[in-house]
MDAnalysis code that builds the backbone (N, CA, C; Angstrom):
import MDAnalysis as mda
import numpy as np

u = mda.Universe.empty(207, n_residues=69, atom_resindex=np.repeat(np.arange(69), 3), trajectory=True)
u.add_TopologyAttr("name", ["N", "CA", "C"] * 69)
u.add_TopologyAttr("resid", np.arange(1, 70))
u.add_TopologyAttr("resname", ["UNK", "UNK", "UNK", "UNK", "UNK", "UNK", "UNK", "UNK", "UNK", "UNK", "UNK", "UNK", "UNK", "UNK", "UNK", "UNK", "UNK", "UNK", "UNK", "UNK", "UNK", "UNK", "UNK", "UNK", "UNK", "UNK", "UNK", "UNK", "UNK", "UNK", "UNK", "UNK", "UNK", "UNK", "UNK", "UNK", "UNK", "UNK", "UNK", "UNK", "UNK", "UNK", "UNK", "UNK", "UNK", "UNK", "UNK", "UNK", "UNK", "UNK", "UNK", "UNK", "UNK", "UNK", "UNK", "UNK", "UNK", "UNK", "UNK", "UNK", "UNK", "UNK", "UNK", "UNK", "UNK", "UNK", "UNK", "UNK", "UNK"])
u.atoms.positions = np.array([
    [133.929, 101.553, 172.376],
    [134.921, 100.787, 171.627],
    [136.167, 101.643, 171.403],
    [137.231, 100.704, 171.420],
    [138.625, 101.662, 171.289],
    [139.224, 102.124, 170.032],
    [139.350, 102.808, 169.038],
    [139.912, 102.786, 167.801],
    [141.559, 102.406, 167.571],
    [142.073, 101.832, 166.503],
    [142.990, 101.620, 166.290],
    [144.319, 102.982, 166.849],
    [143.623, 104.106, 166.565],
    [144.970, 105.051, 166.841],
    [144.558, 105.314, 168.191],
    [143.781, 105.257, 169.261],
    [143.823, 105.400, 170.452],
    [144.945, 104.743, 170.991],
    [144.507, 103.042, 170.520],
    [145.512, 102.089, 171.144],
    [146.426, 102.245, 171.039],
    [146.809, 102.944, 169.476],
    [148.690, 102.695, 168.924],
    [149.024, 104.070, 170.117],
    [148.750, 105.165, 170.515],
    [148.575, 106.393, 171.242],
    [149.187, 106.039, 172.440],
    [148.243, 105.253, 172.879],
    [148.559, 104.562, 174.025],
    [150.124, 103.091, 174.521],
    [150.644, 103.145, 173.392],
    [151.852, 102.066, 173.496],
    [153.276, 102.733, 173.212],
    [153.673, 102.775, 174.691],
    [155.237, 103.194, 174.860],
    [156.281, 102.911, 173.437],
    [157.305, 104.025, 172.858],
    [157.810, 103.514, 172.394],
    [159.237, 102.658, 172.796],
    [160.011, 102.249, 172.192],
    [161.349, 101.046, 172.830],
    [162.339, 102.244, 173.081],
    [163.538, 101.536, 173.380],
    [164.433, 102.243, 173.841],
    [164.829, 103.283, 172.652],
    [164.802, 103.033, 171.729],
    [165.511, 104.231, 170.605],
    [164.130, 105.238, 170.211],
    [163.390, 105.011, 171.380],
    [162.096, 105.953, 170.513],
    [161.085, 105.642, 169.478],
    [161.283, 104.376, 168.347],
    [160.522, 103.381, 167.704],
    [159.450, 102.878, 168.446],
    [158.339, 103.061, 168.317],
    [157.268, 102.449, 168.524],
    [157.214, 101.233, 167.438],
    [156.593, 100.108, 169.209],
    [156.689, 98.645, 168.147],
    [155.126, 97.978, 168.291],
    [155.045, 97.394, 167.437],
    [153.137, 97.142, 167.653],
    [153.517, 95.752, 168.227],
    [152.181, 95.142, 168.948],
    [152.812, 93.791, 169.527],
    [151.919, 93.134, 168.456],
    [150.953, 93.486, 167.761],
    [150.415, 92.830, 166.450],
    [150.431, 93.752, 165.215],
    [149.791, 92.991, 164.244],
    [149.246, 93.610, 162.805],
    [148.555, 92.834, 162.097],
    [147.509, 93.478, 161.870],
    [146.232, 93.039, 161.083],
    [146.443, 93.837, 159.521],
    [146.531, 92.565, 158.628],
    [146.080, 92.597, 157.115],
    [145.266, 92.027, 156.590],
    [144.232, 92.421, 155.683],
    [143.178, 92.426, 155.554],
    [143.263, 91.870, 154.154],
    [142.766, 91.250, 153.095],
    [142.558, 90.560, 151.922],
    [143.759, 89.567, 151.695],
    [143.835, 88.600, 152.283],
    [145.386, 87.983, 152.083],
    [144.738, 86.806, 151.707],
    [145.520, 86.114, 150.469],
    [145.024, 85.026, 150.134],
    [145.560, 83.579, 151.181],
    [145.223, 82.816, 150.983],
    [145.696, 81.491, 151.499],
    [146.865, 81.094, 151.184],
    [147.063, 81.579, 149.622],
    [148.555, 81.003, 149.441],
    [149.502, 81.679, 150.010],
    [148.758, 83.174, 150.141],
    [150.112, 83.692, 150.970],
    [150.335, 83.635, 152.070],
    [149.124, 83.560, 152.933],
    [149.657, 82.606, 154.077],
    [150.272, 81.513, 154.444],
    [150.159, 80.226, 153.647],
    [150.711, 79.528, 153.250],
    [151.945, 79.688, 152.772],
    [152.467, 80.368, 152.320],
    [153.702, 81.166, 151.414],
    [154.722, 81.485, 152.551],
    [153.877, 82.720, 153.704],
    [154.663, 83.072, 154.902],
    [154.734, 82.169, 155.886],
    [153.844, 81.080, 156.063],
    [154.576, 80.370, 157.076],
    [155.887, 79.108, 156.514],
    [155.552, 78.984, 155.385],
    [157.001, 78.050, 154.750],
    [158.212, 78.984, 155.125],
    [157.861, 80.670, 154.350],
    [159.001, 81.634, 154.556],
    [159.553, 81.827, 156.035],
    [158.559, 81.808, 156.582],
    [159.043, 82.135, 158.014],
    [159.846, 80.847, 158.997],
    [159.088, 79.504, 158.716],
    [159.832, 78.402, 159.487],
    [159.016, 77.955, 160.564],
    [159.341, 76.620, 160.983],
    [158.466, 76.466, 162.687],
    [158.983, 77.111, 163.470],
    [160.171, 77.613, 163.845],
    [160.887, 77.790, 164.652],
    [160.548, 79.502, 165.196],
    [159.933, 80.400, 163.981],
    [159.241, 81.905, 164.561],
    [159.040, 82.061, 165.641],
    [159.212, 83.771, 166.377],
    [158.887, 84.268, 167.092],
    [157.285, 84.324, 167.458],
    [156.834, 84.545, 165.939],
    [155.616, 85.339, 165.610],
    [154.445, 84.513, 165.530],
    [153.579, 84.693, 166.094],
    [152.298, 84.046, 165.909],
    [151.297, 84.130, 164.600],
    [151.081, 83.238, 163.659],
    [150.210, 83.712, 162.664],
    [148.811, 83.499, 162.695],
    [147.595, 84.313, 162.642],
    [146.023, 83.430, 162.783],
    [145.636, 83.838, 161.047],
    [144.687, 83.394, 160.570],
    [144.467, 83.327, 159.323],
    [142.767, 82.894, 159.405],
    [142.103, 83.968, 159.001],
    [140.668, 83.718, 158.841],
    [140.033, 84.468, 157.849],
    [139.200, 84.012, 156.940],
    [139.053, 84.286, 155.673],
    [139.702, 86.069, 155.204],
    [140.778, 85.750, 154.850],
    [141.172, 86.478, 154.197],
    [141.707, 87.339, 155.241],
    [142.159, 87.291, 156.416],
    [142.267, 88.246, 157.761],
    [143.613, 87.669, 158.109],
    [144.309, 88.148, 158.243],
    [145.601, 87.773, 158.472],
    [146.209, 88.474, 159.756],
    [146.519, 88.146, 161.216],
    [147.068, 88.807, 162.303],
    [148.420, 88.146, 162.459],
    [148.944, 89.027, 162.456],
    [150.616, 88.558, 163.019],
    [150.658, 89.029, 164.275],
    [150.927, 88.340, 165.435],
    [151.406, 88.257, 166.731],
    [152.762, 88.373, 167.299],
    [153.583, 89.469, 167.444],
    [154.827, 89.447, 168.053],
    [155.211, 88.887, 169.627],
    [155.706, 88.006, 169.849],
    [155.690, 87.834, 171.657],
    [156.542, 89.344, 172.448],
    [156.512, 89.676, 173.354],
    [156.876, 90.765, 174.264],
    [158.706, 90.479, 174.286],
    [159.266, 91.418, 174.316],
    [160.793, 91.610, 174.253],
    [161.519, 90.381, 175.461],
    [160.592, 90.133, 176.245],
    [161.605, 89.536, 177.869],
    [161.103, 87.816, 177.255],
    [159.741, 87.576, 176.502],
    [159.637, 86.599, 176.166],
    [160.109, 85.523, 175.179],
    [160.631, 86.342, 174.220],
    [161.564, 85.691, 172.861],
    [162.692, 85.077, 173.234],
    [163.062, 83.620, 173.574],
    [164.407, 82.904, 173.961],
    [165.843, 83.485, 173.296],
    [166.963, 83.897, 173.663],
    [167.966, 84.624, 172.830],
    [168.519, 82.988, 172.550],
    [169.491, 83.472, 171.661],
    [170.362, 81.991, 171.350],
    [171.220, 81.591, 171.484],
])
């Protein structure tokens, strides 16, 4: 099995040297605040949200995939 800092180890950082995660996992999140962040955030997000008891993953799409405007 892979550990969390192997993977992050393993992911190029962007052009200024910033390493960017393409997710993030938070852990005890209530419903309302999920609920809370997707009102805050809009339909219209980049970001993918999954929500399972209390597990919260945010999903970034890849830099070439996000439509500019």
């Amino acid at each position: 099995m892979v550990n969390s800092a192997q993977t992050i180890n393993n992911l190029p950082p962007n052009d200024e040297g910033v390493l960017q995660l393409p997710f993030v996992v938070l852990h005890s999140v209530t419903w309302q605040t999920y609920q809370a962040l997707l009102t805050d955030m809009g339909e219209h997000r980049a970001a993918r949200l999954a929500f399972d008891r209390g597990t919260l993953e945010i999903k970034m799409p890849s830099a070439h995939s996000i439509p500019r405007p």
